[in-house]
C-alpha positions as CSV (number, residue, x, y, z in Angstrom):
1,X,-17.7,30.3,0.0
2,X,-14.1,28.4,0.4
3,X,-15.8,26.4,2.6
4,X,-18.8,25.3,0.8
5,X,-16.9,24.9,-2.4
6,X,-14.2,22.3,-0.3
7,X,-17.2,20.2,1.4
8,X,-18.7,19.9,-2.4
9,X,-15.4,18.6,-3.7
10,X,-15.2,16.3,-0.9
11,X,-18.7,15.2,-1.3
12,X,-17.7,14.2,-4.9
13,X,-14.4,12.5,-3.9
14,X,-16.0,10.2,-1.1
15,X,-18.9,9.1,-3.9
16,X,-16.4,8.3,-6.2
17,X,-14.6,6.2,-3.5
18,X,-18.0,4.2,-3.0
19,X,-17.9,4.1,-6.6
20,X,-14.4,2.5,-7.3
21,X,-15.0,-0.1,-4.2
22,X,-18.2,-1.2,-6.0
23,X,-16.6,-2.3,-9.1
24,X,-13.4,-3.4,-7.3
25,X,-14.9,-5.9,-5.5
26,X,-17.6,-6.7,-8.3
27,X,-14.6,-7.7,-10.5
28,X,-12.8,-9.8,-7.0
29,X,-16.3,-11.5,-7.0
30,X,-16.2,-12.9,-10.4
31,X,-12.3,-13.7,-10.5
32,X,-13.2,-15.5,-7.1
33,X,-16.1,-17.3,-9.0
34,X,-13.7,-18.7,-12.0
35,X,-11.2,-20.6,-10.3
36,X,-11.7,-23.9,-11.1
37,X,-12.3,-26.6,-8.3
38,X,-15.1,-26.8,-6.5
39,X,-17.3,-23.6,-5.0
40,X,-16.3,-21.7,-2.2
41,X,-16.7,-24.1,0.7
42,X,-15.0,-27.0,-0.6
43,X,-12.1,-24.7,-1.4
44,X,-11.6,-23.0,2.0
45,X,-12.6,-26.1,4.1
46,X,-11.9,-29.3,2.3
47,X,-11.3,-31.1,5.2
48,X,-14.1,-29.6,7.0
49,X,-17.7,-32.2,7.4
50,X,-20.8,-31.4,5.4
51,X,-22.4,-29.9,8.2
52,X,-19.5,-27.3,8.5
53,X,-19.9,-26.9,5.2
54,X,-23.4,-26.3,4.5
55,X,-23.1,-23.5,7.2
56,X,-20.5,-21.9,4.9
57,X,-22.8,-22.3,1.8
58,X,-25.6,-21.0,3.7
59,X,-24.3,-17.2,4.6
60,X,-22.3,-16.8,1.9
61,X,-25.5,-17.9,-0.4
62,X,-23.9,-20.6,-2.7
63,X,-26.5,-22.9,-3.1
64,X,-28.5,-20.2,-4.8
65,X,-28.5,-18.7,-8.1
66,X,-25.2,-16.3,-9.2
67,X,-26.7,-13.3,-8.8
68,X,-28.0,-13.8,-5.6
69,X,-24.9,-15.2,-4.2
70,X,-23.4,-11.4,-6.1
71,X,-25.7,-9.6,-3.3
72,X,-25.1,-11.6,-0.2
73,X,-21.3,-10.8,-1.2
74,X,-21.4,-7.0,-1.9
75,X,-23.8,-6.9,1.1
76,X,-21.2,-8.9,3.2
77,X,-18.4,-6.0,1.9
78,X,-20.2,-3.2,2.5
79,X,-21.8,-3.7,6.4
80,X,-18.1,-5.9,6.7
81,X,-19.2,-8.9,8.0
82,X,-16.4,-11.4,7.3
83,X,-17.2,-14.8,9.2
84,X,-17.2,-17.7,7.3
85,X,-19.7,-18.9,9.0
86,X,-23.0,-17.3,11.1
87,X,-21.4,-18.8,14.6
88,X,-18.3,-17.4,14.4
89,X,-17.2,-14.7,16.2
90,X,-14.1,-13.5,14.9
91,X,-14.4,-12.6,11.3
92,X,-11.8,-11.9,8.5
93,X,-11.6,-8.3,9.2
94,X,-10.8,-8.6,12.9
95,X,-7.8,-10.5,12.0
96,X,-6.7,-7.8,8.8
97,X,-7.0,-4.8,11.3
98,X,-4.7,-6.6,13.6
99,X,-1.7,-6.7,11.2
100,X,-3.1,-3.2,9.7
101,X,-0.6,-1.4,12.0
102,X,2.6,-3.4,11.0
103,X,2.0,-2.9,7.6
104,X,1.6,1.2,8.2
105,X,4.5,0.6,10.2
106,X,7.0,-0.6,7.7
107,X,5.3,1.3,4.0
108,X,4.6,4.5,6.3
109,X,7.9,4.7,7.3
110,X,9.7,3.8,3.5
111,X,7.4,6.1,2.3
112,X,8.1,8.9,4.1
113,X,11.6,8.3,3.9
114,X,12.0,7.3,0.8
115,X,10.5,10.9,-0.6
116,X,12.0,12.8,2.2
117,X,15.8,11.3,0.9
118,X,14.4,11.8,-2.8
119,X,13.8,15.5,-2.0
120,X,17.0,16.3,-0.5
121,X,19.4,14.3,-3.3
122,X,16.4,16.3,-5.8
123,X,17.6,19.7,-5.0
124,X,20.9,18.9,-4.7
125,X,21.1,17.3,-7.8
126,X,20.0,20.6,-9.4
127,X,23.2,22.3,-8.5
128,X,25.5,19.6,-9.3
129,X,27.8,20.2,-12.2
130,X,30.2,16.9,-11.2
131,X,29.9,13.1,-11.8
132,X,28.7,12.7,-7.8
133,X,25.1,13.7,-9.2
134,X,24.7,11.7,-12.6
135,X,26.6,8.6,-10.4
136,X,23.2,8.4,-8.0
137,X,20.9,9.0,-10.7
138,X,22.3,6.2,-12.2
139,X,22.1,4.0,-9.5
140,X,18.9,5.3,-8.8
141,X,17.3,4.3,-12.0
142,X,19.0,1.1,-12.0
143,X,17.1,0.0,-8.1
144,X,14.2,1.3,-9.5
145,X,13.9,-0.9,-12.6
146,X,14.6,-3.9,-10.9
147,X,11.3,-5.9,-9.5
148,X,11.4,-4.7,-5.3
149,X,10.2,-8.8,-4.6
150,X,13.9,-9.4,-6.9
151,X,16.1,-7.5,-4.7
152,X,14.2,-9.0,-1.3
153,X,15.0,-12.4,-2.0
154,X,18.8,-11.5,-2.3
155,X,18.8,-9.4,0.2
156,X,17.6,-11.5,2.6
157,X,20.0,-14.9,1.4
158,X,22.7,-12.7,2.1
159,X,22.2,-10.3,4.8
160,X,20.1,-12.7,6.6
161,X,21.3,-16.0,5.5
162,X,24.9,-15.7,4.4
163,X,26.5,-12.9,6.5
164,X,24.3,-13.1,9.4
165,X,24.0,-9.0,9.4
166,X,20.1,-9.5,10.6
167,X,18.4,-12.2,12.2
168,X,15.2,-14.2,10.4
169,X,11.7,-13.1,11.9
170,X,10.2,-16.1,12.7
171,X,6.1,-15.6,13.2
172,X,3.5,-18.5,12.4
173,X,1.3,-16.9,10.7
174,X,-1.5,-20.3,10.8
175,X,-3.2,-22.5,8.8
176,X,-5.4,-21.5,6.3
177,X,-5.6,-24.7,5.1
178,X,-8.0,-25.5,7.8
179,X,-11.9,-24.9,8.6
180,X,-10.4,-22.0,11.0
181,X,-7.1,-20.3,10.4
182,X,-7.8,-17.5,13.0
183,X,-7.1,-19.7,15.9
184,X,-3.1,-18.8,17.7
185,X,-2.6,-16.5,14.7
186,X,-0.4,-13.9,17.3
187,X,1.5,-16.4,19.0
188,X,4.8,-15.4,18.4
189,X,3.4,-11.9,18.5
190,X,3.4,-10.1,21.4
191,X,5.8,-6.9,21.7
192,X,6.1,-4.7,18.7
193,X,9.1,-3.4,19.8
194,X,11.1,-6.2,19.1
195,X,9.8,-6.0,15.6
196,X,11.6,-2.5,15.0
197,X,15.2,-4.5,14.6
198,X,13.8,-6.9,11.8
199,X,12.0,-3.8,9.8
200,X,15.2,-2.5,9.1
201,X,16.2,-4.9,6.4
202,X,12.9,-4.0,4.2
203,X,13.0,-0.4,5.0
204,X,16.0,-0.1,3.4
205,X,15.2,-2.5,0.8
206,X,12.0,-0.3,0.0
207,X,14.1,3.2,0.4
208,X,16.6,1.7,-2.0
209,X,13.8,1.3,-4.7
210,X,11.4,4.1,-3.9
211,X,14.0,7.2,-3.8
212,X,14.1,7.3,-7.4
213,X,10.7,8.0,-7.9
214,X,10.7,11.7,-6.3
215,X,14.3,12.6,-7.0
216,X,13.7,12.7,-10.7
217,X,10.2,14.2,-10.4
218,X,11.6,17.2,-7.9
219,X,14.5,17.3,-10.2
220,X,12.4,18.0,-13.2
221,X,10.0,20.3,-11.5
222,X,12.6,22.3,-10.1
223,X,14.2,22.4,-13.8
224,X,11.3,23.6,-15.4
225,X,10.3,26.3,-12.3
226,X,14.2,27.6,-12.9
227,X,13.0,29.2,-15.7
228,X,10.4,31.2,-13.9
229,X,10.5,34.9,-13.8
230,X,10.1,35.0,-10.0
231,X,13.6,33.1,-9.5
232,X,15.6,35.8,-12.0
233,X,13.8,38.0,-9.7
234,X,15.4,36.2,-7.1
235,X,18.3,36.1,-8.5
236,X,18.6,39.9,-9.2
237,X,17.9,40.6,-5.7
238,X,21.2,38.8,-4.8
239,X,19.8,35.5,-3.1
240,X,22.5,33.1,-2.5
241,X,22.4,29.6,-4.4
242,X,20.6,27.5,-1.5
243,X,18.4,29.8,-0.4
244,X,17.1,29.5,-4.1
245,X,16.8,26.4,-4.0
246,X,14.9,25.8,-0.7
247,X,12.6,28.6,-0.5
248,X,11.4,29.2,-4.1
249,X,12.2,26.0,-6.3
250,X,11.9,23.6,-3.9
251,X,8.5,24.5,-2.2
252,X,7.2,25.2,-5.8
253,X,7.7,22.2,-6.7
254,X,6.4,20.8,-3.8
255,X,3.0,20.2,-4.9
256,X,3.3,18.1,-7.9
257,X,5.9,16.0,-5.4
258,X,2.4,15.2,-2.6
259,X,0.6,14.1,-6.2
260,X,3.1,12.0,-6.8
261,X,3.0,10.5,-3.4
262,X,-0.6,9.6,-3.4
263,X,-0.7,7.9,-6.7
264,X,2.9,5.6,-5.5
265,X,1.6,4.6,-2.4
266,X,-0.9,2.0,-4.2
267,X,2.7,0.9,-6.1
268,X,4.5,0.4,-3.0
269,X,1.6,-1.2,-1.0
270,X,0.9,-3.6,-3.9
271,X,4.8,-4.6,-4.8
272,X,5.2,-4.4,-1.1
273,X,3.0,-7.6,-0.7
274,X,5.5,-9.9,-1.9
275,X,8.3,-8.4,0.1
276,X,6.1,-9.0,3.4
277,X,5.7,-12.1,2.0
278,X,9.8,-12.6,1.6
279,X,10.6,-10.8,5.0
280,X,7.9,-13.3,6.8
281,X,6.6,-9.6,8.4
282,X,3.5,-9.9,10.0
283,X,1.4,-7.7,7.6
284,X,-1.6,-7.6,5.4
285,X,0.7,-8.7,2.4
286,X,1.8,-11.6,4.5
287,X,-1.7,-12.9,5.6
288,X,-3.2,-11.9,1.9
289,X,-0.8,-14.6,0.2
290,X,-1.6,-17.1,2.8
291,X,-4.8,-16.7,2.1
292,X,-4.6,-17.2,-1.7
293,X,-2.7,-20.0,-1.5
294,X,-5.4,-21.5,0.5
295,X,-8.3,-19.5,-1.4
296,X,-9.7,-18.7,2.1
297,X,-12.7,-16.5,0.4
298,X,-13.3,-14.0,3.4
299,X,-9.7,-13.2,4.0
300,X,-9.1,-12.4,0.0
301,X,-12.1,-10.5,0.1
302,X,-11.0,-8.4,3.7
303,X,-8.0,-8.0,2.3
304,X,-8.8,-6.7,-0.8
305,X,-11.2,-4.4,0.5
306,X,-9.3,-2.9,3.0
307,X,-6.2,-1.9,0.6
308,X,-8.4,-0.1,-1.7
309,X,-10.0,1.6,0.9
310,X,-6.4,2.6,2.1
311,X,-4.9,3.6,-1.4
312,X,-8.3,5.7,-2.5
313,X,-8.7,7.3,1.5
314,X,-4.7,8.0,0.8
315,X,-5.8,10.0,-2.5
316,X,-8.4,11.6,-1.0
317,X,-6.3,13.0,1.3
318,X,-4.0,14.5,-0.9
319,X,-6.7,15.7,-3.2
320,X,-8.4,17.3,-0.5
321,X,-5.0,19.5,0.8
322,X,-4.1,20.3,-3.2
323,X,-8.0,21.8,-3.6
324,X,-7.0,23.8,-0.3
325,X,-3.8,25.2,-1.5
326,X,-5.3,25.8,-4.9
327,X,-8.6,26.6,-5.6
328,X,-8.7,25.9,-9.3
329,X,-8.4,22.4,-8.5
330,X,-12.4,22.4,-6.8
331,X,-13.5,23.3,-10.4
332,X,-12.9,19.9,-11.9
């Protein structure tokens, strides 16, 4: 019956994904439509010939009326074909799912990091009757109200720049200001191990601002859960301190903490974009902001697509693991 009841509540969660990407990239398709200067074509290729163009106009439907060009897009989304035009053979979302990994590589590993540092100072911070405790949750507060994109640009004039501490990635990324920006994209790309020395930088950067987050939501769980009757139970029973704290408050307020993470990972990934941006790292951040500067219409659109399908699979996830632990979730 668990069974059943868990394949329901997934049912329901993937619909509403197919939902939320409807009207996500409904609303991308009009905000697309009202920038002024030209359609589609003569803003990705403007140097491009009129035959080049009217191959662009073509699949992507713009010589017809708006609603039909609406279709051709959402139809273009959802089987994801990307290519500007219908001779190309390397479309937008080849070149996304290329960089895909780097960007899991550097958010995955802040992420994880970031809550797994925020969980340790968290119950720590419990027991702390001196100024060692309020001193990080000051500091913590203080790298958390500051804009991430802020701190990157300093941090990388003066680790980078002035004190020479870390060495400048240096990728060409490619011209999106031409007819085809997908041409000698990974160049300077070739061993991903040498890209571990220049994530360190924005790792820390990223831990710096995202260990707030869950300190102060463990901290306040594991507040409220002292209250309990099951910890003056284990209390009475003579339980030292620590073992309190890690068996029964800790993994109580566990849950609440894997929320948390879900819903944050869609507030790193999108103040993330700027710092890829910053850090020149060869993500989807990096490659979406070359492609709005250059309005390049299929990348924007892979792009877009592909994070939301990322944050709300992310969600799902966690939904999915919460309805597991807890039953009374699946009745919603």
């Amino acid at each position: 019956m668990k069974r059943e009841k868990l394949l329901k509540f997934m049912g329901k969660k993937i619909i509403g994904v197919f939902i939320t990407v409807f009207f996500v990239m409904s609303i991308l398709f009009f905000l697309l439509h009202a920038v002024p200067g030209g359609d589609i074509a003569t803003r990705m290729a403007p140097f491009a010939g009129a035959e080049a163009k009217a191959q662009i106009r073509e699949v992507w439907g713009l010589d017809e009326p708006l609603y039909i060009q609406y279709a051709v897009f959402m139809k273009k989304v959802f089987t994801l074909d990307y290519r500007p035009t219908g001779t190309e053979h390397i479309d937008a979302m080849d070149l996304i799912l290329t960089f895909l990994p780097y960007t899991i590589l550097l958010f995955g590993t802040a992420t994880i990091l970031s809550y797994l540092i925020g969980t340790f100072i968290g119950m720590r911070m419990l027991s702390e009757t001196h100024s060692g405790g309020k001193i990080i949750a000051l500091i913590s507060m203080i790298l958390y109200a500051i804009p991430a994109f802020v701190l990157a640009v300093y941090f990388k004039s003066w680790f980078i720049f002035k004190y020479h501490l870390f060495s400048p990635l240096n990728i060409r990324i490619g011209n999106f200001g031409g007819f085809n920006p997908y041409e000698n994209l990974l160049t300077d790309l070739q061993n991903t191990g040498v890209l571990l020395e220049y994530m360190i930088l924005p790792t820390i950067l990223l831990i710096m601002v995202g260990v707030a987050r869950p300190l102060f939501l463990l901290k306040d769980q594991m507040t409220v859960i002292s209250k309990e009757p099951f910890i003056l139970t284990a209390k009475a029973k003579g339980l030292t301190e620590g073992r309190i704290r890690s068996h029964h408050l800790a993994r109580s307020a566990l849950l609440p903490l894997l929320n948390d993470a879900s819903i944050n990972i869609a507030l790193i990934i999108s103040g993330g974009i700027l710092i890829e941006y910053i850090f020149n790292w060869p993500g989807i951040g990096t490659i979406l902001l070359h492609a709005l500067k250059a309005l390049h219409y299929p990348t924007i659109t892979a792009s877009i697509f592909l994070l939301t399908l990322i944050i709300l699979i992310s969600m799902i996830i966690t939904d999915l693991f919460n309805a597991y632990l807890d039953p009374r979730v699946m009745v919603t």
